[in-house]
N, C-alpha and C positions, 0 to 999 in steps of 0.2 A: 373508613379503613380501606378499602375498596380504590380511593385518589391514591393513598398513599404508596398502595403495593403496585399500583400502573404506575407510577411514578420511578419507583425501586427498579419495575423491571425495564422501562423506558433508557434510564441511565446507566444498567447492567447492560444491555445489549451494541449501545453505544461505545462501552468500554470494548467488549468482547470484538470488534468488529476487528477484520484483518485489517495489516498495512500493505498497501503495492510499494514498489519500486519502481520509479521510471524514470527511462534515460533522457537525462537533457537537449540533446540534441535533436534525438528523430521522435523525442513523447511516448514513447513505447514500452508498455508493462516490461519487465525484465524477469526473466526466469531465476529460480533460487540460483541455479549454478552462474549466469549473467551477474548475480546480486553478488555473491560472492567472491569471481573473478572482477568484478568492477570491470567487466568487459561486454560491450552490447555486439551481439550478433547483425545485428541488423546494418549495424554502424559501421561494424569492424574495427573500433576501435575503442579504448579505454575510455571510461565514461565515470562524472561523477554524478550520482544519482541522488533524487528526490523522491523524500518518500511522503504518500499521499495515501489517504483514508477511500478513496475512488481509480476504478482501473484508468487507464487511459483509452 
């Protein structure tokens, strides 16, 4: 019983994990308002972002 609830919560915690956003260009996490404006500060310009399971 014991495999199965490490198992349960192995795959729960995997689910629960945040997403980043990060800008194409310069690799760099984007801040929620960055995410939302599709604008990277860093860049100074409009960016389309990828979203990844790991910051940059």
């Amino acid at each position: 019983m014991t495999s199965s609830v490490d198992a349960a919560r192995n795959i729960h915690s995997k689910l629960l994990r945040p997403t980043f956003h990060i800008c194409k260009s310069c690799s760099r996490t984007l801040s929620v308002a960055e995410f939302i404006e599709r604008h990277c500060e860093n860049c100074k310009r409009d960016v389309e972002v990828i979203a990844t399971k790991e910051p940059a």
